[in-house]
N, C-alpha and C positions, 0 to 999 in steps of 0.2 A: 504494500500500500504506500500511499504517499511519505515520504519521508523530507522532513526541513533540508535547506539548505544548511553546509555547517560555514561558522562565521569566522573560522579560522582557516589559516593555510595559503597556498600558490590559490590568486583571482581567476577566473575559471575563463579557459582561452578559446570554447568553441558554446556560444551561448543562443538556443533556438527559442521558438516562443512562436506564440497561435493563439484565434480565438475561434471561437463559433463551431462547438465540438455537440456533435447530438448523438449520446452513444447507444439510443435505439438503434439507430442505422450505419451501414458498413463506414469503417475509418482506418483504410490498410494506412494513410499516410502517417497515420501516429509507429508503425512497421519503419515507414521508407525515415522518418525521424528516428529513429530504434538507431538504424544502420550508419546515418551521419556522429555515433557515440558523442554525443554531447555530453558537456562538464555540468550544463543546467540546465533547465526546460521550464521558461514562463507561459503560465497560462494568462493570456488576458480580458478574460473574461468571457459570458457563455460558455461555460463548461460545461454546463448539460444544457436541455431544453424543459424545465420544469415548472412553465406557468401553471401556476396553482395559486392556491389559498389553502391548499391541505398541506399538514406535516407529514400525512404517509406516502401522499405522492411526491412529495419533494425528497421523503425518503426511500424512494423507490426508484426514483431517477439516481439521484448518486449510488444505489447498492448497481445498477445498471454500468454504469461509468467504472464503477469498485471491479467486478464482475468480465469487465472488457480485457482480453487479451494480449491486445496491444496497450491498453494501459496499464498493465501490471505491468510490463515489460518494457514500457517506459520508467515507470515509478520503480524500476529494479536499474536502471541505466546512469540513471544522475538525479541528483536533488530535484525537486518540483517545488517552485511559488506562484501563487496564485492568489488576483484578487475577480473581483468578481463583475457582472453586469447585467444589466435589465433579464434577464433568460435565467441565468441562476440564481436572482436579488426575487424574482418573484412572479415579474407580469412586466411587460411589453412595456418600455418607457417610462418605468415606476419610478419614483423618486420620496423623498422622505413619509408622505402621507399612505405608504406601501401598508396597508396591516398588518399583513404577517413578516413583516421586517427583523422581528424579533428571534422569530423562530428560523428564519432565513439565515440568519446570522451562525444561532447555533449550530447551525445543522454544517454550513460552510466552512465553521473554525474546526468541527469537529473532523469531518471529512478529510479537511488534510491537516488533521494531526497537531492542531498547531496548539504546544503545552499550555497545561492550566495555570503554568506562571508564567505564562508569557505576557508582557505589553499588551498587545495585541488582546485580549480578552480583556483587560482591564480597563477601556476604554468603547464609546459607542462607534457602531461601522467596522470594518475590516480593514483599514487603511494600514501599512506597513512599513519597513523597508529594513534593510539586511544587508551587510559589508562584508565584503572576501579580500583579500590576499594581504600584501604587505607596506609597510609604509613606501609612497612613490610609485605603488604598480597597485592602489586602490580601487575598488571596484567597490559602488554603489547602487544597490537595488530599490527605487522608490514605489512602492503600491500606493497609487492614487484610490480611495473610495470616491466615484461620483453617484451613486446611487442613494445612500441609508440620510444625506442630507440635505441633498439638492431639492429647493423648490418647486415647485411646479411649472410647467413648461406652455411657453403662450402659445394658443391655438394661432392659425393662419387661414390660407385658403385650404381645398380640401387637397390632398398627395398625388401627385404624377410622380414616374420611373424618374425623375429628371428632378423633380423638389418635391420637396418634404410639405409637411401640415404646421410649421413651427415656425413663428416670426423671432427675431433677434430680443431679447429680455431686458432692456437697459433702466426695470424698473426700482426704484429703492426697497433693497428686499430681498431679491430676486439674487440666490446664493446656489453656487453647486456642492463646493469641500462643508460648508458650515464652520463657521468660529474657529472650531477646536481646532480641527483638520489644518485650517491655516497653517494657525499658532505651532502646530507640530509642525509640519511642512518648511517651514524656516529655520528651526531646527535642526532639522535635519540638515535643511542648503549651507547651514553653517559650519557641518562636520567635513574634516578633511577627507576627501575622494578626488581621484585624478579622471575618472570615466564614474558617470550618473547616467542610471538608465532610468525614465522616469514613467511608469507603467499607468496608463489612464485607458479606461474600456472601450471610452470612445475620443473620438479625436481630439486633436488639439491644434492643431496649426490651419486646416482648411478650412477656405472661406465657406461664408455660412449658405447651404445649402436645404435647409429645410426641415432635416433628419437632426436625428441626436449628432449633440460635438460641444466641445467648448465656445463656438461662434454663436451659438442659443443665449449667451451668457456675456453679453460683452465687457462689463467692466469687469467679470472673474477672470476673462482672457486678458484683459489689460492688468489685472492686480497680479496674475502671475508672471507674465514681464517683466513690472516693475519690481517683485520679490527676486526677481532672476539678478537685476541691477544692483539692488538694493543689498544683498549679502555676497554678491560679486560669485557667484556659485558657478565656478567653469564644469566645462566637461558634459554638459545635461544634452541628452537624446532622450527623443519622446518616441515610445511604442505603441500601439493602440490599434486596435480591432472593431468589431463591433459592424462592418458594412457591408462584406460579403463579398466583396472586393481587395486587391491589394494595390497600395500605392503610397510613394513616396514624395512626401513634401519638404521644400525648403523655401523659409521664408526669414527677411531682413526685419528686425525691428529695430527702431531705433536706440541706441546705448547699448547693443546689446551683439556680441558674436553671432554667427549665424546658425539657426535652427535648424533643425532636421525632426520631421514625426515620420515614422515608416510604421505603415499601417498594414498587417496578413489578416487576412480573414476571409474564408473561414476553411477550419479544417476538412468538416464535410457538409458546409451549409453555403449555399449559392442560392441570388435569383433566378428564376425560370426563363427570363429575359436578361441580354447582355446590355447591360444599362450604365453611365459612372454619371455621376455629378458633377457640374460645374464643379474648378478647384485651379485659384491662378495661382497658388502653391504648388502646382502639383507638377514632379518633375518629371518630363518628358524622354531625357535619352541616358541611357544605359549604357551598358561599355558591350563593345561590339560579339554580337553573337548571340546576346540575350535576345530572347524573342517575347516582348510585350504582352502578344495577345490583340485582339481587337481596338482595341482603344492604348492612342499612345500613352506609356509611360504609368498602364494600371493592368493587371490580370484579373481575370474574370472567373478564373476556376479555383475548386480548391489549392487550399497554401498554405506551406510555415512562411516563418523567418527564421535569419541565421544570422549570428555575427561572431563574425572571427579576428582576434586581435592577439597578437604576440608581443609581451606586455616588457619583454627584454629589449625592443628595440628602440633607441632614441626618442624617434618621435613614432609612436605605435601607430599603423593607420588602423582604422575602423574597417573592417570590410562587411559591409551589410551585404543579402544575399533575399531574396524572396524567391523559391521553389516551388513547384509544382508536384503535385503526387509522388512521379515518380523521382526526383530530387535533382531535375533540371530547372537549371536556372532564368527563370523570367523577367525577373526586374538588379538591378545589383549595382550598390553606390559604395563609394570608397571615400572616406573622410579622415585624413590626417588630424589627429587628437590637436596637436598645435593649433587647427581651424578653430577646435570649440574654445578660445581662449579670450577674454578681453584686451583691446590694447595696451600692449606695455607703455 
């Protein structure tokens, strides 16, 4: 079964991560992930598919996922963390006024394991993060909760493949982390790490589209910015899931080195129709050989990610990777660590 990450030791040099896992249904790519031996494996949310309001079907769905043989055989290969989103938190788009939020919670910390003196249980939501290797070759695991806090989400027009039901929030009020979440969250950007992977369900850098993202939210996307400024926290890469879709965005804010969110999803959940959203983030060319798929610079089919860094080398480069079932590569960015830095 799942077993924690441990917080000592060599930072782990080949680290995969996915979201959108329904392990009703067939998921050999959690196999073709088996076979790339990864050091770590984040889940980023939708882990199962367990819209309920019952605790026996929400515990029926993880005995399902428990039960899967390629997820044992992951959770036997390398450490698993995971935080959670709307699919495992409860119901489609749920956010703090969720009812069974509560028991959503337990049932989630329980599931992978994570100790009864942990942090983490001693606080509301699932929010996280976790450090490996040694002083100088740090490595930083941030679990964003947007779900157990976040306020409600403003209606719009009604949803096409193309936008979403959801106008931009810029009401006073109108919260995704909640308080606490912040408060930790700066925190943490204040602890020494040389690479910050910063784990959020659903996006964070594409422009707003209509669908679930941090763009629903604008001053929370501008308040994280300026936290990024504000405790000067190099190193941060955003991952996130959650659209059924993969693609990689980078975007300039101002004070601020340059962003990257790569987004896989999903393992074996796609739409029926090959569809992507507006995204002037959204980057376009790959390194020669990778083949996109239908739409530049996004894959439409099941996916991980992957990132690969050799943490002995000067300036370590980042090698990000987004794969296909069978563990060819479709999307694939390479960012020298020196990039994620403020000016000297």
């Amino acid at each position: 079964m799942p077993r924690s990450a441990p917080a000592q030791g060599e930072a782990p040099r080949r680290i995969l991560f996915g979201s959108c896992l329904d392990p009703s249904q067939p998921h050999p790519i959690l196999d073709t992930i088996v076979e790339r031996r990864p050091d770590l494996f984040l889940f980023l949310g939708d882990n199962i598919y367990a819209d309920t309001r019952s605790p026996a079907v929400l515990r029926r769905k993880y005995a399902e996922l428990a039960a899967s043989a390629g997820f044992r055989r992951l959770a036997a290969a390398c450490p698993l963390l995971a935080i959670w989103d709307d699919h495992d938190y409860g119901a489609n788009d749920a956010g703090r006024g969720f009812p069974m939020k509560g028991e959503s919670r337990r049932q989630f910390l329980d599931f992978w394991r994570v100790p009864a003196d942990s942090p983490r249980r001693a606080h509301e939501g699932v929010y996280d993060a976790a450090s490996f290797g040694p002083p100088g070759r740090g490595l930083q695991v941030i679990l964003l909760d947007t779900r157990y806090f976040r306020t409600g989400l403003r209606p719009g027009r009604p949803p096409t493949w193309v936008r979403g039901p959801y106008l931009p929030d810029a009401r006073p009020g109108a919260s995704l982390l909640g308080q606490d979440q912040w408060l930790w969250l700066e925190e943490r950007l204040r602890e020494p790490a040389r690479l910050r992977l910063v784990v959020s369900g659903i996006q964070v850098l594409s422009e707003h589209h209509g669908w679930e993202a941090w763009a629903n939210f604008p001053a929370e996307q501008e308040r994280l910015f300026e936290l990024l400024r504000r405790t000067r926290a190099e190193g941060v890469v955003f991952l996130s899931g959650d659209r059924h879709f993969a693609e990689l965005s980078r975007r300039q804010e101002p004070g601020l080195y340059t962003l990257y969110d790569i987004t896989s999803s999903g393992l074996n959940r796609r739409f029926p129709e090959d569809y992507v959203n507006p995204n002037r983030y959204r980057l376009t060319a790959t390194r020669p050989g990778a083949d996109a798929g239908a739409t530049p610079g996004a894959y439409l089919l099941e996916n991980f990610g992957e990132l690969e860094v050799d943490w002995h080398e000067a300036d370590p480069v980042l090698r990000f990777r987004v794969a296909d079932a069978s563990g060819r590569t479709r999307l694939a960015l390479d960012i020298p660590l020196s990039e994620l830095r403020f000016p000297r």
